[in-house]
C-alpha beads as a LAMMPS data file, in Angstrom:
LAMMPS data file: protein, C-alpha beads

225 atoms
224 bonds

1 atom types
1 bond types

-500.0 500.0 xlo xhi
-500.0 500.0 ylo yhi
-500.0 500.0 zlo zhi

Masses

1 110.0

Atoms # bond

1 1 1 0.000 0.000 0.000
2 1 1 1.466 3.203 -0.848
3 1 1 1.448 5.657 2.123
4 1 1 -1.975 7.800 2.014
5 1 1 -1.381 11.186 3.551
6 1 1 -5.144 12.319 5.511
7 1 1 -5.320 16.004 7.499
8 1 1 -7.843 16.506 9.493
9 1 1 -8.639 20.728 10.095
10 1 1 -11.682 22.355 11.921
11 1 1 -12.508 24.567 14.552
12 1 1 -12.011 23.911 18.124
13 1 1 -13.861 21.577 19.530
14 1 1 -15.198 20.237 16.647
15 1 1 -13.945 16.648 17.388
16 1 1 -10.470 16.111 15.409
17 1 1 -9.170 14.376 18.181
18 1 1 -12.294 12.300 18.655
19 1 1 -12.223 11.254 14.812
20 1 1 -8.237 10.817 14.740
21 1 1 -8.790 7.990 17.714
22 1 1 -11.338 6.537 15.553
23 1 1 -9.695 6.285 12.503
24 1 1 -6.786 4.785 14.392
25 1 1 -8.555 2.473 15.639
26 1 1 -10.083 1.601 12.626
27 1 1 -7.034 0.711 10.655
28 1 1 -5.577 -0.826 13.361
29 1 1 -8.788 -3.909 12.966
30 1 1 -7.339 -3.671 9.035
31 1 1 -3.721 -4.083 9.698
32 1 1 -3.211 -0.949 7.530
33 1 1 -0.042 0.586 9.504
34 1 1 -0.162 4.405 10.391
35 1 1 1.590 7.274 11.886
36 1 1 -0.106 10.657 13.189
37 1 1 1.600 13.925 13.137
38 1 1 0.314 16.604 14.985
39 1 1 1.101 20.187 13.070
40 1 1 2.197 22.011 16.039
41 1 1 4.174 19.358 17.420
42 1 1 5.851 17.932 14.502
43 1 1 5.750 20.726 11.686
44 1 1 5.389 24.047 13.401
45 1 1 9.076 25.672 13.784
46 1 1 9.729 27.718 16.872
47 1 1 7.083 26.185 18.624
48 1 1 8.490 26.939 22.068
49 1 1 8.965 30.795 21.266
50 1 1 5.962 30.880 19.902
51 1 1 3.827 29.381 22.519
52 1 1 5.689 31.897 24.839
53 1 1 5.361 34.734 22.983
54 1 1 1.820 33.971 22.851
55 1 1 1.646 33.577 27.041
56 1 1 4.061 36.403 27.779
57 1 1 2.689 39.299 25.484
58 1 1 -0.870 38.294 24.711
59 1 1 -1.240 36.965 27.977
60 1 1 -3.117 33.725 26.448
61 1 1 -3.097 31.231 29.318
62 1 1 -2.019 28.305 27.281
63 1 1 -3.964 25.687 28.526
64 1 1 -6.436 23.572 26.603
65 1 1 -10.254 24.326 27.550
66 1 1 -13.108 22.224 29.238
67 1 1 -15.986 22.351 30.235
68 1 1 -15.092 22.108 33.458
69 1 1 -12.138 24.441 33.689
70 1 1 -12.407 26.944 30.878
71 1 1 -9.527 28.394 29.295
72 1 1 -8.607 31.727 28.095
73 1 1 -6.721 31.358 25.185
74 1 1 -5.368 34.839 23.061
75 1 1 -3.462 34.087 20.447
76 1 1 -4.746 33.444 16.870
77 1 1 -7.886 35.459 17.727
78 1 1 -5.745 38.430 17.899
79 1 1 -5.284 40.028 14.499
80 1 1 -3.830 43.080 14.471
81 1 1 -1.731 44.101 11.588
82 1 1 1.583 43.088 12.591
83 1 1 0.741 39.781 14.448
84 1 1 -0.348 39.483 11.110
85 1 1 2.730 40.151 9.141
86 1 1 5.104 38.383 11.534
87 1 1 2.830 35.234 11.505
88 1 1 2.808 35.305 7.679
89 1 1 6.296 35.145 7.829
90 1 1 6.797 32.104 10.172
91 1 1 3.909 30.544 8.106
92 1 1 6.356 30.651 5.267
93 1 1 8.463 28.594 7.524
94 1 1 5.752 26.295 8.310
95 1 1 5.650 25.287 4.938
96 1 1 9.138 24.582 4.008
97 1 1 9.638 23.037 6.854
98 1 1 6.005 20.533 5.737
99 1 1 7.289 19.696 3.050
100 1 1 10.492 18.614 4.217
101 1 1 8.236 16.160 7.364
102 1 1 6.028 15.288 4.517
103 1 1 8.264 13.685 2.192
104 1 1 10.457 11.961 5.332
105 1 1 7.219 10.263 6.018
106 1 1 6.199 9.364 3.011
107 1 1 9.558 8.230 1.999
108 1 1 9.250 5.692 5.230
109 1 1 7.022 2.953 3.220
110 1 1 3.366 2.210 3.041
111 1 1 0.939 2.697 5.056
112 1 1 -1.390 5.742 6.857
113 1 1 -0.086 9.472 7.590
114 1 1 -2.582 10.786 9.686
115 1 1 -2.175 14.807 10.084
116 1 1 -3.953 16.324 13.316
117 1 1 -3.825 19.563 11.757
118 1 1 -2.870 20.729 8.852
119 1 1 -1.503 24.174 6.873
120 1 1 -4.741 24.881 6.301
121 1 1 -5.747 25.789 9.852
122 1 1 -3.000 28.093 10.070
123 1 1 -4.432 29.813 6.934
124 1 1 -7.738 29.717 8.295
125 1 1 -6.659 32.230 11.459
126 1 1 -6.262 34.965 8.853
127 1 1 -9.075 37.089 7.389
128 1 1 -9.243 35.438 4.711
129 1 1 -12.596 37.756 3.749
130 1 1 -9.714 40.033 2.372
131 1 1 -8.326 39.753 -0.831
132 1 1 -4.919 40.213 0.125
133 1 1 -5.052 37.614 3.081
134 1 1 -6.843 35.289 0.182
135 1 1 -3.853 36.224 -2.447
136 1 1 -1.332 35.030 0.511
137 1 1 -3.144 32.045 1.189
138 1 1 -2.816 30.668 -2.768
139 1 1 0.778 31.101 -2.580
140 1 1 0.998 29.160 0.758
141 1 1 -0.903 26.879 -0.827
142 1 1 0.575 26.251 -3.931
143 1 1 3.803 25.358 -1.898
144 1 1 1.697 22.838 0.562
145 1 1 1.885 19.080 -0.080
146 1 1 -1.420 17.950 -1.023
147 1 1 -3.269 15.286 0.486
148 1 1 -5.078 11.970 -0.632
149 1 1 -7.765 13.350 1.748
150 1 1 -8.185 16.560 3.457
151 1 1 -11.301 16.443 6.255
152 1 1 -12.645 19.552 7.245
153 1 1 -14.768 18.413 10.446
154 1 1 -17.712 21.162 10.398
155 1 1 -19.169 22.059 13.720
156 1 1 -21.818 24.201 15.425
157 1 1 -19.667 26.964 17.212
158 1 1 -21.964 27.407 20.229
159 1 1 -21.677 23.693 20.847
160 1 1 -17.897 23.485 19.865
161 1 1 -17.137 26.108 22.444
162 1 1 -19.351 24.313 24.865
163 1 1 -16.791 21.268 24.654
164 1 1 -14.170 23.436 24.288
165 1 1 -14.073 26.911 25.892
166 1 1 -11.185 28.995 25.350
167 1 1 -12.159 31.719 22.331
168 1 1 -15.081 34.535 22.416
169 1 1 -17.830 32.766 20.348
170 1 1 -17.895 35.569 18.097
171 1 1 -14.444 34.686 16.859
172 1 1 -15.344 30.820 16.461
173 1 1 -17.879 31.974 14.366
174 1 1 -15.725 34.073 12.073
175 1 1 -12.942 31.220 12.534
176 1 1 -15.897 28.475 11.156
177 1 1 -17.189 30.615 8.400
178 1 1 -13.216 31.175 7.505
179 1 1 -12.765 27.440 7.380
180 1 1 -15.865 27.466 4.824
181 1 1 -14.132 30.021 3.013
182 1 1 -11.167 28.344 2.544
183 1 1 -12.860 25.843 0.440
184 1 1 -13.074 27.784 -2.592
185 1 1 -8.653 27.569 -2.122
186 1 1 -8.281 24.180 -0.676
187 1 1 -9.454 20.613 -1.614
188 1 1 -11.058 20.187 1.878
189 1 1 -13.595 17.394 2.220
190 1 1 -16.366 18.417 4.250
191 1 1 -17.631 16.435 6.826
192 1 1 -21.080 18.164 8.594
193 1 1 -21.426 18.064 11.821
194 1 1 -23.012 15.042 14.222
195 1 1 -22.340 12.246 16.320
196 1 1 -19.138 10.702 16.514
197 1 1 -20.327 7.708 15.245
198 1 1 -21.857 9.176 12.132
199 1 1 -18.882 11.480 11.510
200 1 1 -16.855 8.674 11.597
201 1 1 -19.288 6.660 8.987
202 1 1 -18.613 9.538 7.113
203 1 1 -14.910 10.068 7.393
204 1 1 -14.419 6.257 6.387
205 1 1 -16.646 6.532 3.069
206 1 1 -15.323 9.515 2.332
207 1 1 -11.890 7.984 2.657
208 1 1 -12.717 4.347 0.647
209 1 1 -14.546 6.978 -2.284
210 1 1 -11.094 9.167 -2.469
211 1 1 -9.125 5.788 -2.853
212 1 1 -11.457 4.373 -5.601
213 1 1 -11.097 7.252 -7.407
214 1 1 -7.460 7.826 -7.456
215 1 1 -5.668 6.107 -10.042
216 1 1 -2.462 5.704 -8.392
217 1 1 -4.167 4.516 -5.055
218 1 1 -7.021 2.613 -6.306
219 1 1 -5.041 -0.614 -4.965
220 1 1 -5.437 0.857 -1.249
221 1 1 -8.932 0.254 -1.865
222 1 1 -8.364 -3.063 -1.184
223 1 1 -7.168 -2.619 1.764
224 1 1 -8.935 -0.539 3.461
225 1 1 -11.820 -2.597 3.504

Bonds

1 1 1 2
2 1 2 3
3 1 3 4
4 1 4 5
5 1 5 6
6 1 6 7
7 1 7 8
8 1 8 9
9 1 9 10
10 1 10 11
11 1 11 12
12 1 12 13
13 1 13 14
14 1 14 15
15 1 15 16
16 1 16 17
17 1 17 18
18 1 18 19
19 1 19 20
20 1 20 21
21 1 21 22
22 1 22 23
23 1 23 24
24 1 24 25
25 1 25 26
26 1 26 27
27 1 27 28
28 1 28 29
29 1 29 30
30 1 30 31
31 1 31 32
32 1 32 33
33 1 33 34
34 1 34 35
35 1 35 36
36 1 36 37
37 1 37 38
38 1 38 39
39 1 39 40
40 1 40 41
41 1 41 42
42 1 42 43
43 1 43 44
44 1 44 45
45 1 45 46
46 1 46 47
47 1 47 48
48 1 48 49
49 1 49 50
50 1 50 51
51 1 51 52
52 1 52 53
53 1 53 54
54 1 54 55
55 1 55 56
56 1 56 57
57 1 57 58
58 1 58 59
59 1 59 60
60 1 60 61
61 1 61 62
62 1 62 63
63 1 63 64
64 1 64 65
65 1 65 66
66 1 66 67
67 1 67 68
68 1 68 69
69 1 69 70
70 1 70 71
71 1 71 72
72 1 72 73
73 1 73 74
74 1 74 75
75 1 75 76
76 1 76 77
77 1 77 78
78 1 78 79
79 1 79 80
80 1 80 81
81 1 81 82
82 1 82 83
83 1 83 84
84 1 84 85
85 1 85 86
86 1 86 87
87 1 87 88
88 1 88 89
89 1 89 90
90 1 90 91
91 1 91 92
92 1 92 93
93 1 93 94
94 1 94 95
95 1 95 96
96 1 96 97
97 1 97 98
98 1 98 99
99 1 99 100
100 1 100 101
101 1 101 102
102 1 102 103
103 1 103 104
104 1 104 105
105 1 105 106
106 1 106 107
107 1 107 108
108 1 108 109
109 1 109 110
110 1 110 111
111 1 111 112
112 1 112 113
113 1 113 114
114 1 114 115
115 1 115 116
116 1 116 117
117 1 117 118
118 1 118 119
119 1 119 120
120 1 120 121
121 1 121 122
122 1 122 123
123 1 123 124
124 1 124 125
125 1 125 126
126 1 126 127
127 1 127 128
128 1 128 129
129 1 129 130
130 1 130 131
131 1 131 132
132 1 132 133
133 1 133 134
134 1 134 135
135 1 135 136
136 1 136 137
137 1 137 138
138 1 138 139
139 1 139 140
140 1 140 141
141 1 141 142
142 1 142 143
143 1 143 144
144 1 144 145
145 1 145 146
146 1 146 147
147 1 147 148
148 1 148 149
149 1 149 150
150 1 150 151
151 1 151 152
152 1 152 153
153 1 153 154
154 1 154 155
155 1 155 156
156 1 156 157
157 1 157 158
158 1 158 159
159 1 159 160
160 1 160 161
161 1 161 162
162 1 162 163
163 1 163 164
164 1 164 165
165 1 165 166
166 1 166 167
167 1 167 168
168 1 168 169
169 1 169 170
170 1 170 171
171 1 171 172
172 1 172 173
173 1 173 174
174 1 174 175
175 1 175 176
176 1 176 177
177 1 177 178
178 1 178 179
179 1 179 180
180 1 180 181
181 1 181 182
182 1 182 183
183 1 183 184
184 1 184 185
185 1 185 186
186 1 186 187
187 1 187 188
188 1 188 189
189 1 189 190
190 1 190 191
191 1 191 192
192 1 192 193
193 1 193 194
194 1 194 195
195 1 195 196
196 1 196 197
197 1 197 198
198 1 198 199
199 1 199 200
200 1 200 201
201 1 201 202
202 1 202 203
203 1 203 204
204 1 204 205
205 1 205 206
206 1 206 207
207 1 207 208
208 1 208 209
209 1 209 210
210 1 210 211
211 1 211 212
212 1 212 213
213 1 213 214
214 1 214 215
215 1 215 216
216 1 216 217
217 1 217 218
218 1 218 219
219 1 219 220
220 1 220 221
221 1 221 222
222 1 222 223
223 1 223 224
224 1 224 225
């Protein structure tokens, strides 16, 4: 089987990690190997500085929200002009530096690449209901490694935030309807929202449709049963 590369992207709280565990779980029953990257762990450069910069200055807590302890996270909901610049700069980084993880992993042998996160939800933070913001975003992505399949979970923002509480809910509604946006740029599979069983129905016949119809993967089809 010849490695399959699969991003998942989406708001917060919109069940990535949920589906990810899934999915894993999934091809472990086939016996279709796997590996799964997550972008700010494995991709994003400066990660450290960055995190700190984002604690330090824009006094974002850090921590991950739930419902139980909510979170107060300020970072990629604050835009101003040159957070702006200086992130389109590192994401220029980012996606040197993806394509470089990208083809070590695919260069390992067959199997699954499983992205939690992708380039695309970095582009997503931006307002990408500008035109420059969209004119950046086609160059990033013209440089981005494309995947086999590219899930974009969709997700009511009240209840996202409800599972996850760490942004405003008016900025996970402009993040969502950014994500939708990005569509018209990106070849992102969307998956609407509902349970996590029926997601995952979903994400798995989206998956065994992209493989049929692929040419050079139509042999993984087979596989993944």
């Amino acid at each position: 089987m010849a490695p399959v590369l699969i991003s998942f992207s989406g708001i917060d709280g919109a069940g990535k990690s949920t589906q990810i565990e899934k999915l894993r779980e999934y091809l472990v029953k086939q016996n279709v190997p796997f590996q799964v990257l997550t972008f700010w762990d494995n991709v994003v450069l400066f990660s450290s500085l960055r995190s700190g910069f984002s604690r330090r200055v824009l006094q974002s807590d850090g921590q991950v929200g739930t419902p139980e302890k909510p979170a107060n996270r300020n970072d990629k909901n604050s835009q101003s002009l040159a957070l702006l610049a200086g992130r389109s700069l590192l994401h220029l980084l980012d996606v040197f530096q993806l394509r470089r993880i990208v083809r070590r992993a695919r260069a390992t042998g067959s199997g699954v690449i499983i992205f939690d996160r992708y380039m695309y939800d970095q582009l997503a933070a931006l307002p990408l209901e500008n035109w420059l913001a969209r004119a950046y975003a086609r160059l990033v992505l013209s440089m981005t490694p494309k995947p086999e399949v590219s899930y974009l979970l969709d997700a009511v923002p009240e209840e996202a935030r409800a599972r996850k509480p760490e942004y405003p809910i008016d900025f996970m509604r402009q993040y969502r309807n950014s994500y939708l946006r990005l569509r018209q740029l990106a070849p992102l599979s969307l998956i609407s929202a509902g349970g996590p069983d029926d997601v995952h129905a979903a994400i798995i016949g989206r998956l065994k449709n992209s493989l049929c119809n692929s040419p050079q993967l139509q042999i993984d089809s087979a596989v993944i049963a």
